[in-house]
Structure formats: structure tokens, C-alpha cells
C-alpha positions in Angstrom: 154.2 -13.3 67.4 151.3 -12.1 64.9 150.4 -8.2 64.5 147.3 -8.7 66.6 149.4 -9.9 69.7 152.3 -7.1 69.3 149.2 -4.3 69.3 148.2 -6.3 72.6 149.1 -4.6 75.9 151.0 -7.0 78.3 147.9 -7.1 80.7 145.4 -8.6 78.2 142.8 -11.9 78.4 144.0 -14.6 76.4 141.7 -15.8 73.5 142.0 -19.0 70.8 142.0 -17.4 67.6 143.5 -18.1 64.1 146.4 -16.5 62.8 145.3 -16.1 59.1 147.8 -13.3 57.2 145.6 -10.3 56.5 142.6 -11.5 58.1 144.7 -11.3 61.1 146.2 -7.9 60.1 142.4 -6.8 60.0 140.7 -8.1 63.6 144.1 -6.2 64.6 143.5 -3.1 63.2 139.8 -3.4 64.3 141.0 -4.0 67.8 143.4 -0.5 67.9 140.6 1.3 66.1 138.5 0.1 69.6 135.8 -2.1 67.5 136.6 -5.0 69.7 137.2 -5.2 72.9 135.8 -8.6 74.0 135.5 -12.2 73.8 132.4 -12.4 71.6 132.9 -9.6 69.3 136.6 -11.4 69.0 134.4 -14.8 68.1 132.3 -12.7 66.0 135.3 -11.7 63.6 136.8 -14.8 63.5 133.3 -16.4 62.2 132.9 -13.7 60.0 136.4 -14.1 58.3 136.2 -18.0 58.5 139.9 -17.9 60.5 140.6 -21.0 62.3 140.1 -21.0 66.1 143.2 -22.8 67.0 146.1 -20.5 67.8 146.5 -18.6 70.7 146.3 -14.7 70.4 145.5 -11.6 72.6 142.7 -9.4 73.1 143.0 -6.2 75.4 140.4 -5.9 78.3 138.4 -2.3 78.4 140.8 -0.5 81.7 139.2 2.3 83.9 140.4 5.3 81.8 139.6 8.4 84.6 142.8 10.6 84.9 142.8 11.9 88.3 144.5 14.8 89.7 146.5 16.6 92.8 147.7 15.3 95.7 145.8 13.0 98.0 146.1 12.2 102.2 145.9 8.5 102.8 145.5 6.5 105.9 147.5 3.1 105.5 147.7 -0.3 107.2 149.9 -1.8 110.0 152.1 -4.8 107.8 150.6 -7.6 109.9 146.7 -6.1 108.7 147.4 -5.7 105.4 146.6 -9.6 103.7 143.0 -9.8 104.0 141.9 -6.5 102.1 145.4 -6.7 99.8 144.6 -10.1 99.0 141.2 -9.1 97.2 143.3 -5.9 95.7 145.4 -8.1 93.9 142.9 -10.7 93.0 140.0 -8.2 91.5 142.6 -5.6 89.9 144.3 -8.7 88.6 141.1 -10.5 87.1 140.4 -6.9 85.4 144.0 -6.1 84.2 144.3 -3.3 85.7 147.5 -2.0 88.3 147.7 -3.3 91.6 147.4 -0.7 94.8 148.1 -0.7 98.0 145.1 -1.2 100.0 144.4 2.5 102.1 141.7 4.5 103.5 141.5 8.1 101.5 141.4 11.0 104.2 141.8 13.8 101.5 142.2 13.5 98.0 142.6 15.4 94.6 144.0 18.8 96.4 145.4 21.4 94.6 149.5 21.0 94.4 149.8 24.9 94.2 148.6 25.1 97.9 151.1 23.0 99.1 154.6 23.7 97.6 154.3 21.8 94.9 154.2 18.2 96.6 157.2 19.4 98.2 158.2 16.3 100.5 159.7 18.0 103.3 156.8 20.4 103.3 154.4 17.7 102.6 156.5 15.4 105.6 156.1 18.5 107.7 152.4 19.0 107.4 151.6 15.4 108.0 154.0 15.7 111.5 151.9 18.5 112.7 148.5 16.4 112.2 150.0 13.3 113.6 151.4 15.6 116.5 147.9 17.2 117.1 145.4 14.0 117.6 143.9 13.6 120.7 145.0 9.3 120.1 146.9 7.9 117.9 145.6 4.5 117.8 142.8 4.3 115.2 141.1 1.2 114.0 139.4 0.9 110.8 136.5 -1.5 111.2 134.1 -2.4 108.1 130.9 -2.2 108.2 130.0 -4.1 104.9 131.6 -4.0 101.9 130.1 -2.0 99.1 128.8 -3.0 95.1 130.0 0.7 93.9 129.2 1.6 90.2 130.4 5.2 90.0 129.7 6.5 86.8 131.5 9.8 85.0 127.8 11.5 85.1 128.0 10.8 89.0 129.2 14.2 91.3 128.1 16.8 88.5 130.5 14.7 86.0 133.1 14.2 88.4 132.4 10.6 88.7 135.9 7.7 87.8 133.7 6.1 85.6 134.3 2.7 87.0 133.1 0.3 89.0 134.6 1.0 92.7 133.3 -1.8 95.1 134.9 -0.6 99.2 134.3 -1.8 102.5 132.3 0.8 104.0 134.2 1.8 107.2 132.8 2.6 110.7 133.4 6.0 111.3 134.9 6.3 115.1 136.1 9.4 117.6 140.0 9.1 116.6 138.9 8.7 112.7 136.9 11.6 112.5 139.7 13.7 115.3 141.9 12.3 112.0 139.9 13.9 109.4 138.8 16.8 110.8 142.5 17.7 112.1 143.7 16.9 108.0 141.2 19.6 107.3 143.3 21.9 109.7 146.5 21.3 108.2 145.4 21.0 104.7 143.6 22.9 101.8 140.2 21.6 100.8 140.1 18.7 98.4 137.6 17.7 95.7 134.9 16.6 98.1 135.6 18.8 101.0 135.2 22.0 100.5 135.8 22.5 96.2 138.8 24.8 95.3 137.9 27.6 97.5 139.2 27.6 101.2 136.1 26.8 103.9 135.1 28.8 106.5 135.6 27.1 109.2 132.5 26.4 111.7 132.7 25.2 115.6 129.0 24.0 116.0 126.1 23.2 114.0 124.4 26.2 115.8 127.5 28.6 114.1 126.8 26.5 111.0 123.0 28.3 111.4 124.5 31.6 112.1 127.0 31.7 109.5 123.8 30.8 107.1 121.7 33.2 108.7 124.1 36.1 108.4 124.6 35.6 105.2 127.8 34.8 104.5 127.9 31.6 103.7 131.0 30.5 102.2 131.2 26.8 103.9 130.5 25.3 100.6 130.3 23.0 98.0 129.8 24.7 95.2 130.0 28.1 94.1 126.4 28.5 95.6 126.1 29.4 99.9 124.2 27.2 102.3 120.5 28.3 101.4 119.0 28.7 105.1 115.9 26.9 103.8 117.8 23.7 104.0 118.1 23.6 107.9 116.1 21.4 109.2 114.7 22.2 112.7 113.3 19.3 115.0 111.5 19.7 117.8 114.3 19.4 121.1 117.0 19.0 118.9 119.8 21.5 117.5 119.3 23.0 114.2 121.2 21.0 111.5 121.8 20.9 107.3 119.3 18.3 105.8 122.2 15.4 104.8 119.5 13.5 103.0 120.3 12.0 99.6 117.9 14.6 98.3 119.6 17.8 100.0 123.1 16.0 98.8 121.9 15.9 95.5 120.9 19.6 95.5 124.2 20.6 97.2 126.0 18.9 94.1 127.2 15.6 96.0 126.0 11.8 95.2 123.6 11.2 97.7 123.9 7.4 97.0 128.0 7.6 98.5 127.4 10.4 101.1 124.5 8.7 102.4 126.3 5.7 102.8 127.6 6.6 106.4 124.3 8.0 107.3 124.7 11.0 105.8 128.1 12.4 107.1 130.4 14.2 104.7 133.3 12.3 105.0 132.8 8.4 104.1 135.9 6.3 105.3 136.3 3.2 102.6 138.7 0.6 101.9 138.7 0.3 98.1 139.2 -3.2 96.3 139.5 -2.3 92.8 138.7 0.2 89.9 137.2 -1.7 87.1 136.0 -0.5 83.9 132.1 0.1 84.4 131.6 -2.6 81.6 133.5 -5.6 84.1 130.1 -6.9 85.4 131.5 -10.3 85.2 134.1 -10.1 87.4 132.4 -7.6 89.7 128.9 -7.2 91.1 126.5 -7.2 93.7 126.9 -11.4 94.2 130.4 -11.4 93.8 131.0 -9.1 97.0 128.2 -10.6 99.0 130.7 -13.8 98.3 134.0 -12.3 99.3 132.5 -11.6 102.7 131.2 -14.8 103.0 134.2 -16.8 102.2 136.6 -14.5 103.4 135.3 -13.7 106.6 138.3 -12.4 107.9 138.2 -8.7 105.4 135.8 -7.6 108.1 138.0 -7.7 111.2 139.1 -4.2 112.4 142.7 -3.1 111.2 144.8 -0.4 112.7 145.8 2.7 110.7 149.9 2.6 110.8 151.1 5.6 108.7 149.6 9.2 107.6 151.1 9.5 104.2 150.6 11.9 101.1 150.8 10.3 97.4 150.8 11.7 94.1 147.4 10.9 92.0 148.0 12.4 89.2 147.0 10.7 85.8 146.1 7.0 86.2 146.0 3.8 88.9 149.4 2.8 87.8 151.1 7.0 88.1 150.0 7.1 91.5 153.3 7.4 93.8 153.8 8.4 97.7 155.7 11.4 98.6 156.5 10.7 102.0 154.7 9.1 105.0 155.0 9.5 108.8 154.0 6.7 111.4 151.1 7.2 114.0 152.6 5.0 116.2 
């Protein structure tokens, strides 16, 4: 095995290079100092050093480098509904060489591991229990509503963003989902999205919402910043509500372009296919999911939610591992 394809990782595209002794030694060194990291600057190398394009040797992909963080409440799949979307997991994360996943709907994600025992998995066990034990139903169907070209950027959220491309089927939000999220909330301390590192006030009504704004104290947040009251909107007939626009997202410190997705609404229930490095345009874009749909017609058929489970997301894709989970049904 040359230099250049011991310095390759084991999930790596396959290109027909020479072997030439320190020519060789050198596109490798280029490669770990991060000089190459494709097929044409590869070919450009090679034509460069006059190497011979006849041997077979490795050169890595770019990978999704976010680290993310905390704890994080997923939704996943009955075992009979899990082939359609899992399929695509496997086939996009594959194509990018990055880890597999198993396919799941985030309810709550990134919360802080201090404000629940430390992941402990009875305690974490426990708290899922008492959500499970609270919903009004527990048969809930994820249905897509179209599945979503996704480039989230690390400038995206305040520089919060993965920094990858994140296509998802864009779920239909429903009574029992919502019941789901809101009784999560309930049991559970805010998360990245929901409600920042300091707990929410809890309101019952959009009309508290304008009191709590009105007196004041407006700690329902997203930021360190209150509600400003001059961003409730009133319409004639209708009650008093926060502007969910892209625009008033964007002020608030949220990506209008994901919240907005689900007109608007706060929490955005998704299906994620894959986390590719933002530069994997050619195995991910706007055509290539119009095409999944279209061939794979069956990704869009409602699936029913099976467990409630909690996961570890610390670090990367492939450190993610679940703590414990407790069936719905």
C-alpha cells in the first residue's frame, strides 16, 4: 500500500493515480496538509509531477466537521416504516462518506446535560415515561410534506449553523405531534432552538403571550433580548399574535428560511437524509431530491412514531449514541 493510501481514511473515493516514490510521498503530504481534497486537484498534481495514471490510490472526501453538543429527544420509526427514508440515509451518507444514522424525527436537541443528571439513563428513562404517560394519544403519524434541498451554513442561526448540507422531508405538523412537543417541553429543559440556555416562562395563550410582553417581563425568549411588544401584530377580528415572518425570525435570532418552512411555527418536525459537507453539490441538490421523490414515491407515505428515546450528540455523526428509549405503543 503507498504512503498516500495509509494517510487515506477507510471511507475515501477511489481515484487512478500513479505510485511514483517521492512524487507519491509529496501529493500525500499535500493531501494531510488539506491542499487536495478532490478529484481534479488530485489530476492536477499528478499532471504537474508527470506520475502515471495507472494505479489505484485514495483520496479522502471533504466530511461535515460541526461538533455538536448535549443531549437530544428523538422521535423514531415503527421497524416495518423504517426502509423508505433509511434507504436514502444509507445511500446519500454513503455516496458522501460520511456515518450512517438512523432515520428519526428531532423533538429536542443539544440540551444541556447538567439539567438532567448527567444523561443519567434511569433518569433520562424516567423523564421520557412521564411524557409518554402524559399524551392525550399515543399514536402519531409523521406524514411528509415535501422533502427539503437544505444548505445550512455555520453563518446560519447567529453562527450556530452545521455547516452542511442537511436536505429533510419537511413533516406535517399534526394535534398528537405538537401534544408530543409541547408535553417534551414540560418534561424537559429548553434546548438550542427552544428557548436558549435559560429556562422559558411558560405561556397558556397567545393573549398571555401579549400580557407577559406588555408587563414587561418578558423572559419567553430567544435570546438574551425580551419579546419587544412592537412585534405583535394585531389584525382586525383576530387574537393578537408574535410576527413569525422570516423577517421577525431573523430579528429574533432564528433562520427565517427553516422556521418559516412550517408556516412559521417554532418547532419544524423533519426527517433528515444526510449531513454532507456544504461543498457535496454533486451528490446533493435541488434536482437530486426533486428525483428521490419522484422515483421513490413511497418516502412520502405517512410513518408512525414507535419509540420516544434520548441519544447522546455529543461530538460528531458517528459519536452520536442512545441512552435509553421507551415505546409509545
Amino acid at each position: 500500500m503507498s504512503l498516500f493510501s495509509k494517510l487515506a481514511s477507510e471511507n475515501v473515493n477511489t481515484y487512478a493515480v500513479g505510485q511514483d516514490g517521492g512524487a507519491m510521498a509529496d501529493l500525500a503530504a499535500a493531501i494531510a496538509r488539506g491542499e487536495i481534497s478532490d478529484m481534479h486537484g488530485a489530476e492536477t498534481f499528478v499532471d504537474r509531477k508527470g506520475l502515471a495514471k495507472d494505479d489505484e490510490v485514495k483520496v479522502p472526501s471533504p466530511r461535515m466537521d460541526y461538533e455538536f453538543t448535549g443531549v437530544s429527544i428523538w422521535l423514531e420509526l415503527d421497524a416495518e416504516d423504517e426502509p423508505p427514508i433509511q434507504a436514502q440515509i444509507d445511500r446519500y451518507q454513503g455516496l458522501g462518506n460520511e456515518p450512517l444514522f438512523p432515520v428519526h424525527a428531532t423533538v429536542l436537541y443539544s440540551m444541556d446535560e447538567a439539567l438532567l443528571d448527567g444523561g443519567d439513563e434511569e433518569f433520562m428513562r424516567n423523564r421520557l415515561q412521564m411524557v409518554v404517560d402524559s399524551l392525550p394519544t399515543k399514536l402519531i403519524f409523521l406524514t411528509p410534506k415535501r422533502l427539503v434541498y437544505f444548505p445550512y451554513p455555520k453563518t446560519a442561526d447567529n453562527g450556530n449553523g452545521f455547516g452542511c448540507i442537511m436536505p429533510f422531508f419537511l413533516i406535517k405538523p399534526n394535534p398528537p405531534l405538537v401534544q408530543l412537543f409541547e408535553k417534551c417541553k414540560d418534561h424537559f429543559p429548553p434546548d438550542e432552538r427552544h428557548g436558549g440556555r435559560v429556562q422559558m416562562r411558560r405561556v397558556k395563550s397567545e393573549n398571555s403571550l401579549l400580557d407577559l410582553v406588555g408587563e414587561g417581563k418578558g423572559k419567553w425568549t430567544t435570546s438574551s433580548k425580551p419579546l419587544n411588544p412592537k412585534r405583535i401584530v394585531q389584525e382586525k377580528g383576530v387574537t393578537p399574535r408574535v410576527s413569525m415572518t422570516p423577517r421577525g425570525l431573523a430579528k429574533r435570532g432564528r433562520s427565517g428560511s427553516f422556521h418559516a418552512l412550517s408556516t412559521g411555527k417554532a418547532y419544524t418536525p423533519h426527517l433528515s437524509i444526510a449531513y454532507l459537507d456544504m461543498s457535496r453539490t454533486d451528490i446533493m441538490n435541488e434536482s437530486v431530491c426533486e428525483n428521490i421523490v419522484k422515483e421513490n414515491p413511497e418516502t412520502m407515505q405517512p410513518v408512525r412514531a414507535k419509540y420516544l428515546s434520548a441519544w447522546w450528540t455529543k461530538g460528531k455523526v458517528e459519536d452520536w449514541k442512545r441512552i435509553c428509549k421507551v415505546a409509545l405503543y
